[in-house]
Rosetta silent file (secondary structure, phi, psi, omega in degrees, C-alpha in Angstrom):
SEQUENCE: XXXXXXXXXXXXXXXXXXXXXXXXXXXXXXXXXXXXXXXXXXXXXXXXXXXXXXXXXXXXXXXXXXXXXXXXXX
SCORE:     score description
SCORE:     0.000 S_00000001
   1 L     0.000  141.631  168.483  104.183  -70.782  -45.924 S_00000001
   2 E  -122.163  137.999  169.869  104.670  -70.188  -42.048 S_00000001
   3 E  -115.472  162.608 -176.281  106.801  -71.036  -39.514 S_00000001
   4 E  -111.801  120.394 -176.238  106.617  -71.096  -35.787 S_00000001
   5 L  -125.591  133.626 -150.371  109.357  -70.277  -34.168 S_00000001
   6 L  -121.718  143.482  172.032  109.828  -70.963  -30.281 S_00000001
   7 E  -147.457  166.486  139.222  112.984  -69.638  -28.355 S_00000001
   8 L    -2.289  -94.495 -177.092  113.829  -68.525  -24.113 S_00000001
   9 L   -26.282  -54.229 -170.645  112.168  -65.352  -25.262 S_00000001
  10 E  -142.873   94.281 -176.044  109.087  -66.340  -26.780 S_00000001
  11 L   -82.326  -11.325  163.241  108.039  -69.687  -25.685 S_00000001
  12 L   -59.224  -33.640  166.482  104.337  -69.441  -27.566 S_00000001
  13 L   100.704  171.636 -165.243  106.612  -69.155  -30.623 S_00000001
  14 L  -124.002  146.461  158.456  106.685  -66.215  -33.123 S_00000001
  15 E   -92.131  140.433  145.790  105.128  -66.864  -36.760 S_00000001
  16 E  -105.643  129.548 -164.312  107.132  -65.963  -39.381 S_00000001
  17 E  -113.772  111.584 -163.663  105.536  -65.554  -42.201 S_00000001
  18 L   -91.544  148.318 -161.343  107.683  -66.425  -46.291 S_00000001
  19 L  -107.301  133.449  178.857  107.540  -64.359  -49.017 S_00000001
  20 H    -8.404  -38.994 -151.299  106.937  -66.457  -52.828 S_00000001
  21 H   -98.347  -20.614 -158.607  111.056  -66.286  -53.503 S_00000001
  22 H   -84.877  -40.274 -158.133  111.798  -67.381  -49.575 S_00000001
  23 H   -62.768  -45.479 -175.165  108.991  -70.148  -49.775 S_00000001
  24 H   -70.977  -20.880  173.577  110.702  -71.211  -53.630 S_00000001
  25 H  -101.827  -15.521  164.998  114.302  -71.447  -51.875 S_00000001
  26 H   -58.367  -58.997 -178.006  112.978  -73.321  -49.040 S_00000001
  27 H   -58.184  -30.772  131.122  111.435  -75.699  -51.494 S_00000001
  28 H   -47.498  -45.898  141.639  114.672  -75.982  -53.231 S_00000001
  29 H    -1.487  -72.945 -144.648  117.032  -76.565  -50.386 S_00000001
  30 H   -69.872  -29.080 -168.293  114.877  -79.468  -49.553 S_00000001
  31 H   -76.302  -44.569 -152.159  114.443  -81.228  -52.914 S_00000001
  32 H   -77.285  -52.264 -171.879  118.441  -80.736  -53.631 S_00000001
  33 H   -60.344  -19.636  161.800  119.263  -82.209  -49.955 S_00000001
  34 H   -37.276  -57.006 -177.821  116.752  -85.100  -50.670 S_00000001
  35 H   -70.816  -40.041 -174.210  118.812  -86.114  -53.684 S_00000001
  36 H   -63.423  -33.117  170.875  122.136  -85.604  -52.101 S_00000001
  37 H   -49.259  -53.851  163.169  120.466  -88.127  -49.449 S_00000001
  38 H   -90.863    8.141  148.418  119.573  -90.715  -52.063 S_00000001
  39 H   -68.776  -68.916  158.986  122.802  -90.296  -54.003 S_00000001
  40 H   -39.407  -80.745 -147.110  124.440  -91.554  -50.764 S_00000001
  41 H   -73.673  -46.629  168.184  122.461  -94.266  -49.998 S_00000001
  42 H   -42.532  -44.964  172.051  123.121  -95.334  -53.691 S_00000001
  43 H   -53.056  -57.400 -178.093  126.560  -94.675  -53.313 S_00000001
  44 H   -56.578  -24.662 -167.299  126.466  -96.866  -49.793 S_00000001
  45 H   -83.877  -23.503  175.456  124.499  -99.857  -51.291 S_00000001
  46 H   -64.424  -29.262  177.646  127.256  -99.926  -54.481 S_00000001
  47 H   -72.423  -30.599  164.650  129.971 -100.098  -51.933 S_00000001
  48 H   -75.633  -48.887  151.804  128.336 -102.388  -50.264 S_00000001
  49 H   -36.563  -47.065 -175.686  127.399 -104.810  -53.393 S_00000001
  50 H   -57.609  -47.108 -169.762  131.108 -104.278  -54.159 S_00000001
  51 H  -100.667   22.290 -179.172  132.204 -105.807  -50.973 S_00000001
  52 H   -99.875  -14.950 -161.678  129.834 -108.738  -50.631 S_00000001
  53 H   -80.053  -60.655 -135.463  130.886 -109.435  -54.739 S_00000001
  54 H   -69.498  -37.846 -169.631  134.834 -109.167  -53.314 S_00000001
  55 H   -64.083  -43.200  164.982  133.866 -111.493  -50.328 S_00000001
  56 H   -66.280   -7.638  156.199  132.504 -114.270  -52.482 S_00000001
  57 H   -95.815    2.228  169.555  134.709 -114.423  -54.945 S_00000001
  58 H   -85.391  -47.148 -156.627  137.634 -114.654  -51.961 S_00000001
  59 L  -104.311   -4.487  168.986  136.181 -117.301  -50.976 S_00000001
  60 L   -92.551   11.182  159.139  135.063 -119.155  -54.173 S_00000001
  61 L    72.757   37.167  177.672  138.993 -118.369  -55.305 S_00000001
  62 L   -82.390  167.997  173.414  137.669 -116.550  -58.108 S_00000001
  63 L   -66.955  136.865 -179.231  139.649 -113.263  -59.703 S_00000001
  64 L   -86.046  165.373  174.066  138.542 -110.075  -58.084 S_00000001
  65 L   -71.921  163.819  165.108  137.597 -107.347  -60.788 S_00000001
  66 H   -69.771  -24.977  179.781  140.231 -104.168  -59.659 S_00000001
  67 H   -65.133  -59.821  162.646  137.041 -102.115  -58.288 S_00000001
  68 H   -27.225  -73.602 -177.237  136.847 -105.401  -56.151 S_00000001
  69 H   -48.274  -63.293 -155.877  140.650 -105.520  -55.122 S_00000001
  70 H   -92.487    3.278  145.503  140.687 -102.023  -53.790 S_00000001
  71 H   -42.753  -42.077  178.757  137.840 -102.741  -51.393 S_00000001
  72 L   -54.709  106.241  161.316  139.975 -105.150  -49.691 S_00000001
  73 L   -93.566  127.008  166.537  141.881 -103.802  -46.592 S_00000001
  74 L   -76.198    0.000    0.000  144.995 -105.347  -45.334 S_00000001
């Protein structure tokens, strides 16, 4: 793998060129921040489910669940 790297200094960019273990920790970085990315957006849409559940049961004067209830700010 290569990268091009452009600064002040060298505006043509520099190559840098990764060695098998830098190329295998690149590739690892990326996969684990991928996942942390869709564990948050999972995380946002349950939070979100939660408080469209809490709003509609508010207003159909049903019992909120407790996960419900502590969405609610006062």
């Amino acid at each position: 793998m290569q990268q091009r790297i452009f600064s002040p200094e060298n505006p043509e960019g520099v190559v840098q060129v990764y060695t098998a273990e830098q190329e295998a920790a690149v590739k690892t970085a990326s996969e684990q921040g991928r996942a942390k990315v869709e564990e948050e957006k999972a995380k946002a849409l349950e939070a979100e489910n939660l408080k469209a559940s809490a709003r509609a049961k508010l207003i159909a004067g049903e019992a909120l669940t407790e996960e419900e209830a502590n969405t609610i700010v006062l």
